[in-house]
C-alpha positions in Angstrom: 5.9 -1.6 1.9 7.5 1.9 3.6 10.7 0.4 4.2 11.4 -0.4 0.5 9.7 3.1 -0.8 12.2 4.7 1.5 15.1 2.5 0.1 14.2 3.6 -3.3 13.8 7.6 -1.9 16.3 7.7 1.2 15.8 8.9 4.1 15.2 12.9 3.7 12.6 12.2 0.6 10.0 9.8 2.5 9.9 11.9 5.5 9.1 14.6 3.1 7.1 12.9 0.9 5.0 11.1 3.9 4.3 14.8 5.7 3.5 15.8 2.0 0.7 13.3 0.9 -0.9 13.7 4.8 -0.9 17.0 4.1 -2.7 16.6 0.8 -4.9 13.7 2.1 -6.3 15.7 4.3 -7.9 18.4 2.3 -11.0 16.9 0.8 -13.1 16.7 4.1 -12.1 20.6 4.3 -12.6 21.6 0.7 -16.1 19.6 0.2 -17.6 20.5 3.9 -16.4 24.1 3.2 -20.0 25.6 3.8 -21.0 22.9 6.3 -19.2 22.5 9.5 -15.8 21.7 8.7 -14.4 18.3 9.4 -11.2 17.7 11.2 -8.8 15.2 9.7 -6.4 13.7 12.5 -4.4 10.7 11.5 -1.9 9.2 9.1 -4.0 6.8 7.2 -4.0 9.4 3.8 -0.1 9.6 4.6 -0.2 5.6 4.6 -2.1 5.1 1.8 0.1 7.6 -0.6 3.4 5.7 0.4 1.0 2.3 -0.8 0.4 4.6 -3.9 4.2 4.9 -4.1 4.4 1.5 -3.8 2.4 0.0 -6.4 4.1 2.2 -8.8 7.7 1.7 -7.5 7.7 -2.3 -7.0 4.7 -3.6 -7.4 6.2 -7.3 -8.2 8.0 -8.7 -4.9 5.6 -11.2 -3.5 4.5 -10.7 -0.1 4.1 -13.0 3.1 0.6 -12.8 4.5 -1.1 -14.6 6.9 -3.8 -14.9 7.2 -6.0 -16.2 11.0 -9.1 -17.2 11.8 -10.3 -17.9 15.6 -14.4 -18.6 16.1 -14.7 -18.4 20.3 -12.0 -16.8 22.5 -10.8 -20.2 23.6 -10.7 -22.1 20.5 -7.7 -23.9 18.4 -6.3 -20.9 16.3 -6.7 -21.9 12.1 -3.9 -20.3 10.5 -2.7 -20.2 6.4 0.7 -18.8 5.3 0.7 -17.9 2.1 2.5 -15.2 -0.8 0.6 -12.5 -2.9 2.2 -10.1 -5.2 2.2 -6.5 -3.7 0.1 -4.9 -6.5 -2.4 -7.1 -5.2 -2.6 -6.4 -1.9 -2.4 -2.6 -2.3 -5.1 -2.6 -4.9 -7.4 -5.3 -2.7 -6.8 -2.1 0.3 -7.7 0.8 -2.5 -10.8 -1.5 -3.8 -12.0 -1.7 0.1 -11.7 2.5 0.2 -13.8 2.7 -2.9 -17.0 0.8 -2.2 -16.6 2.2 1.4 -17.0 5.4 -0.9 -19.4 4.0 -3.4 -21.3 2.7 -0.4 -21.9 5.5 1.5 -20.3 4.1 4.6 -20.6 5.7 7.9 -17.9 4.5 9.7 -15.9 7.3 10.8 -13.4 6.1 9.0 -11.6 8.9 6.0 -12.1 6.5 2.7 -11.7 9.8 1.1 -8.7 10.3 2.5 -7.5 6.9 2.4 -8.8 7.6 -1.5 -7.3 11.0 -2.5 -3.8 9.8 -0.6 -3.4 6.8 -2.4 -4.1 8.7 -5.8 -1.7 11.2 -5.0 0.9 9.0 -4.1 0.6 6.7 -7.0 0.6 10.0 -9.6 3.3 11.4 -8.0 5.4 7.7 -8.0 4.1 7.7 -11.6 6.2 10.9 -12.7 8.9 10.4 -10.2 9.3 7.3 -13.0 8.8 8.5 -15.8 11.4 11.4 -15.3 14.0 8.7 -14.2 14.0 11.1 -10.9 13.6 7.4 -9.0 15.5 4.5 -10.5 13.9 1.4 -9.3 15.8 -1.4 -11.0 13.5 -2.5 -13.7 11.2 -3.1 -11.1 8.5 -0.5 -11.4 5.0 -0.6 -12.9 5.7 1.6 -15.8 8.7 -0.8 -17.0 6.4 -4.3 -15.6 3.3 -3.0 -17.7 5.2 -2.0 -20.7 7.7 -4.6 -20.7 11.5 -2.3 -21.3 13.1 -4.9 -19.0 13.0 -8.4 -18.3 12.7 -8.8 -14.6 12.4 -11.2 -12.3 9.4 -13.1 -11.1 10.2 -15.0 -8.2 11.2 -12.2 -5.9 10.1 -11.3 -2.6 9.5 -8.1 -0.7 12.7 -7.8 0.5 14.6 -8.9 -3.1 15.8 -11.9 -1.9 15.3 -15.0 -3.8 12.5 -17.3 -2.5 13.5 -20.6 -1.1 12.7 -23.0 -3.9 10.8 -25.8 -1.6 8.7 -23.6 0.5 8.7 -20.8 -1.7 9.1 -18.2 1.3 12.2 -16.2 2.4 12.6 -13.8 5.3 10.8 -11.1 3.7 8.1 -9.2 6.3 4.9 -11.1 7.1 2.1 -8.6 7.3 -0.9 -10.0 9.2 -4.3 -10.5 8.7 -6.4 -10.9 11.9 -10.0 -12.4 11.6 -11.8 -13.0 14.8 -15.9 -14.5 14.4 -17.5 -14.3 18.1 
């Protein structure tokens, strides 16, 4: 996901644009806990989560390798399951996840308000970076997808490259999903 926002920025722009939507991220435990004891906010989830913003608005069609893994007791056979999901889909499944934590209530010590207002941010800022053609992304982006300006292609993977027509999977990145049940 980073790697192909910072093809579509270079190299300059996504350092800038990461320290940028940390920054921003960050702010909501101060700003709500202002008369309370203010919280600290140490970490680059919010930063993460805006460059998955970017993402879904920049290329949101490239299918992604996943796999996912499932192990019941430490010395058990390992189940595993390759398989490909489009990249809107996996960024919003990680958004959804942020928003019941929020909806929830959920004490975890884990920044879903960060994660929140980061992702938000990010996907806003993609969104006019877009519209004002400051970012060209090929045809690929959500505005042109949802819209329909362009045909594009719909076999693609993360990495652009055509998938292999009998195993539908290229050499694009395979993000992992760990599942352990003790």
């Amino acid at each position: 996901v980073g790697p192909k926002v910072n093809d579509l920025l270079g190299d300059r722009k996504f350092i800038l644009a990461y320290l940028l939507l940390g920054v921003i991220a960050g702010l909501p435990p101060l700003i709500f806990n202002m008369g309370n004891h203010p919280m600290a906010c140490l970490g680059a989830s919010g930063a993460i989560m805006g460059i998955a913003g970017l993402y879904l608005v920049f290329s949101p069609q490239p299918r992604i390798r996943m796999v996912f893994w499932l192990r019941f007791f430490v010395f058990s056979p390992l189940f595993t399951w390759l398989f490909r999901v489009r990249g809107i889909w996996l960024v919003l499944f990680l958004f959804a996840l942020d928003l019941v934590a929020i909806f929830t209530g959920t004490q975890d010590n884990v920044g879903h308000d960060v994660h929140f207002t980061g992702f938000t941010v990010g996907a806003l800022s993609a969104a006019m970076l877009v519209a004002l053609r400051w970012v060209k992304c090929g045809g690929y982006d959500l505005l042109t997808w949802l819209f329909g300006q362009e045909d594009v292609e719909e076999d693609r993977d993360l990495d652009g490259e055509e998938a292999d027509e009998w195993t539908g999977i290229s050499n694009a990145p395979v993000i992992l999903f760990p599942f352990i049940a003790v």
